[in-house]
C-alpha positions, -999 to 999 in steps of 0.1 A, spaced: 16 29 217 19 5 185 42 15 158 44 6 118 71 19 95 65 28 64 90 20 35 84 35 3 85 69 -18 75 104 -12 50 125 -32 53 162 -31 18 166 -35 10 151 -1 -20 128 -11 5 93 -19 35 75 -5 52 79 30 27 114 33 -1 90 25 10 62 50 19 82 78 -18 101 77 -30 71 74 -11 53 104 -24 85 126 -56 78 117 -60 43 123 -41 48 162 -4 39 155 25 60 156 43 58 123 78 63 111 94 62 79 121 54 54 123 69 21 130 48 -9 122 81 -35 121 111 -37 90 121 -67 83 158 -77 45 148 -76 10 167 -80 -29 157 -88 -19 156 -124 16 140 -130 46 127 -119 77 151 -128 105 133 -123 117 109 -96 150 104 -81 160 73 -60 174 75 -26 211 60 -21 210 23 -9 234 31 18 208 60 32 175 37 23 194 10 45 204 35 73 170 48 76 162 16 83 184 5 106 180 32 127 144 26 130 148 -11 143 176 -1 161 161 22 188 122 21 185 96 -18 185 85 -19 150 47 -38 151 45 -35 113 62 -26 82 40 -13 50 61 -14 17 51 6 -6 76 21 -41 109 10 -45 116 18 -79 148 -3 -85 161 -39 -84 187 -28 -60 164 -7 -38 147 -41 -36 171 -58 -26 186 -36 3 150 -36 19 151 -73 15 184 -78 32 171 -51 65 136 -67 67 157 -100 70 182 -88 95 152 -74 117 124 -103 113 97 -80 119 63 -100 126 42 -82 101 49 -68 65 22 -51 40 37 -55 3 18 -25 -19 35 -36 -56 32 0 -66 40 -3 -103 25 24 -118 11 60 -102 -25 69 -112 -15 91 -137 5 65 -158 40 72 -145 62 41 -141 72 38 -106 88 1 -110 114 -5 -134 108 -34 -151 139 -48 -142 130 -45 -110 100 -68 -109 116 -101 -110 136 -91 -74 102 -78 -62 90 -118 -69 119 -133 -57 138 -112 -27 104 -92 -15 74 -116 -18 87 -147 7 92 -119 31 55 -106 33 26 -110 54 5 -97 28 5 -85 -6 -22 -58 -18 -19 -56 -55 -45 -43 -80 -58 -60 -108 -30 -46 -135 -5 -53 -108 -17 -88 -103 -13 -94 -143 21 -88 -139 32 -108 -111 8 -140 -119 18 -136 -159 -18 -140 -167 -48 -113 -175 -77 -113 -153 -112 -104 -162 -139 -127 -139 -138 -137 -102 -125 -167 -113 -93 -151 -126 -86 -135 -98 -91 -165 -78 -59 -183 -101 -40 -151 -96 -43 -153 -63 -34 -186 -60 -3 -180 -81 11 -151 -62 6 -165 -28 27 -199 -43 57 -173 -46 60 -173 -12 37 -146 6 22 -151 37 -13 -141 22 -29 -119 -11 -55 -97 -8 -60 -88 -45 -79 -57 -52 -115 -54 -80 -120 -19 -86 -106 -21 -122 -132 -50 -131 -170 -37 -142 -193 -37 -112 -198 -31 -80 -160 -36 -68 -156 -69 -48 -114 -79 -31 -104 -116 -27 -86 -122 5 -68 -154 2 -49 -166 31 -37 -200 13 -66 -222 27 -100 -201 20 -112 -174 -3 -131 -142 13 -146 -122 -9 -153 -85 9 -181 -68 -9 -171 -25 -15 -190 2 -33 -183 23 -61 -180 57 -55 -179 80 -88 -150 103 -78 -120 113 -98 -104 120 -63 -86 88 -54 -49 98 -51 -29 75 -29 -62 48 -24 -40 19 -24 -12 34 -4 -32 40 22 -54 6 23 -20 -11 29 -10 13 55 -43 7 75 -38 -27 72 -5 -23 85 -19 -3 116 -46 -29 121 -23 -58 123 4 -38 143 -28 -32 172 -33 -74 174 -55 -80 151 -62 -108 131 -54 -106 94 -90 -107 79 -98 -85 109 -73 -56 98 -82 -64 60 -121 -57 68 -112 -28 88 -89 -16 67 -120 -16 34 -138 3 57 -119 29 62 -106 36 31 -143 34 20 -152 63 44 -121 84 34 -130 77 -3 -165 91 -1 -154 120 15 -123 129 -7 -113 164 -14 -110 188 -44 -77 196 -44 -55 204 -78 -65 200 -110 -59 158 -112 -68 130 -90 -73 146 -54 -68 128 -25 -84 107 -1 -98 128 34 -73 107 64 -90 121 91 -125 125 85 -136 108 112 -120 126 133 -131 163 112 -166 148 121 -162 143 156 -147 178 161 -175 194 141 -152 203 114 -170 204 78 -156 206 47 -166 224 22 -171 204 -14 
C-alpha cells in the first residue's frame, strides 16, 4: 500500500482541505494520513473564522507520521502563517520525502483569506525550493510571479518565474482565463499544455485541493510527473461533472464517483 500525507487545514463543511485530500487520496488507491495546519469553521457559503494550530502540535503531527509509517508523498495545502511555514519547512527538511505537491491556497472560494500576507514571502523562500510541484491558479500565480496574467503567453512567463524560485516543476492552473480552460505543465525544459473542459457548475468546493492531492497519490504509486498531472485532470474532471448539491454555496466535488458507478449507486441531482 502507497501512502501520501496531507499537510494543510480542515474545513468543517467536509468538501476542502485535509477532508478533501484524504477523499481524494482514497479515491485515487493510497492510504492517506494527515497533519493539521488549521482549524476553519467552514460551509458552502463562507469561511467563519479560522484558528491556527500550535507549531509545536503542527510539527508533532508530523513527526509522528515520518517516524513510524513510509511517506510516498506529501500534498501541502493552507498554512496560514509565516511561522506555520516555516515549521513545515524545517520537518519536510529533516524527512527528505521524495515527492511534495505545493497547493498556494491563498484565498478560499468564497473570498476568505487563507494566507496572511506576511506569510507569502516564507511560502517563496522556505516552501518553494522544497517542492516537487507547485499547483497554483491563475490569481495565485499573480502573486508569486509579481506580474498579471491574461494570454497563454503570460502564463508561460509566470511559469518560468516561479519554477526559477526553486520548485522542482509548476503546473499552473487556466480556469479563471475566458475559454475552454487549458493548464501549463512546465517541468523547466518543455511546456505541456493539457486541454480541460468547462463545466457550468457553481459546485466546485475544494477543486484545487483535491487536484493536488491526486497528484500526490499518482506520484506516490510510481508514476511519472506528467503521468500523475494527466491523471490527476482526469479525475478531477470526472468528479467535477458529477458534483453534488449540497448547502446553499459552492458544493463540492463527488470523490468517489467512480466507485458510486461501479456499485450501481446513483445520485440523485
Amino acid at each position: 500500500m502507497k501512502t501520501a500525507l496531507t499537510i494543510a487545514g480542515s474545513d468543517s463543511g467536509g468538501g476542502a482541505g485535509i477532508q478533501a485530500d484524504l477523499k481524494a487520496f482514497a479515491a485515487n488507491g493510497v492510504f492517506g494520513m494527515s497533519a493539521i495546519t488549521a482549524i476553519t469553521a467552514q460551509n458552502t457559503v463562507e469561511v467563519r473564522s479560522v484558528q491556527d494550530i500550535d507549531i509545536a502540535i503542527i510539527k508533532d503531527q508530523i513527526s509522528a507520521v515520518f517516524d513510524d509509517i513510509n511517506v510516498d508523498a506529501v500534498k501541502i495545502g493552507m498554512l496560514s502563517s509565516a511561522e506555520t511555514v516555516e515549521a513545515v519547512a524545517s520537518e519536510l527538511e529533516r524527512y527528505q520525502p521524495d515527492h511534495v505537491v505545493l497547493d498556494p491556497v491563498m484565498v478560499s472560494k468564497g473570498g476568505h483569506h487563507l494566507l496572511k500576507e506576511q506569510a507569502v514571502e516564507a511560502l517563496i523562500i522556505k516552501m518553494l525550493p522544497l517542492a516537487t510541484i507547485i499547483t497554483p491558479n491563475i490569481p495565485e500565480a499573480e502573486v508569486l510571479a509579481n506580474m498579471v496574467i491574461q494570454t497563454r503567453e503570460d502564463m508561460e512567463k509566470a511559469c518560468i518565474k516561479i519554477r526559477a524560485m526553486g520548485v522542482g516543476a509548476v503546473l499552473l492552473k487556466g480556469g479563471h482565463l475566458e475559454g475552454e480552460p487549458e493548464d501549463l505543465f512546465y517541468d523547466g525544459e518543455n511546456f505541456h499544455w493539457i486541454p480541460g473542459k468547462r463545466i457550468h457548475t457553481k459546485n466546485t468546493h475544494g477543486t484545487g485541493c483535491t487536484l493536488s492531492s491526486a497528484i500526490a497519490a499518482n506520484l506516490a504509486k510510481g508514476k511519472s510527473m506528467l503521468d500523475a498531472v494527466r491523471e490527476a485532470k482526469k479525475y478531477i474532471l470526472i468528479a467535477i461533472e458529477n458534483s453534488l448539491s449540497l448547502g446553499n454555496g459552492h458544493g463540492p466535488t463527488h470523490h468517489f464517483y467512480e466507485l458510486y458507478d461501479k456499485a450501481g449507486l446513483t445520485i440523485k441531482r
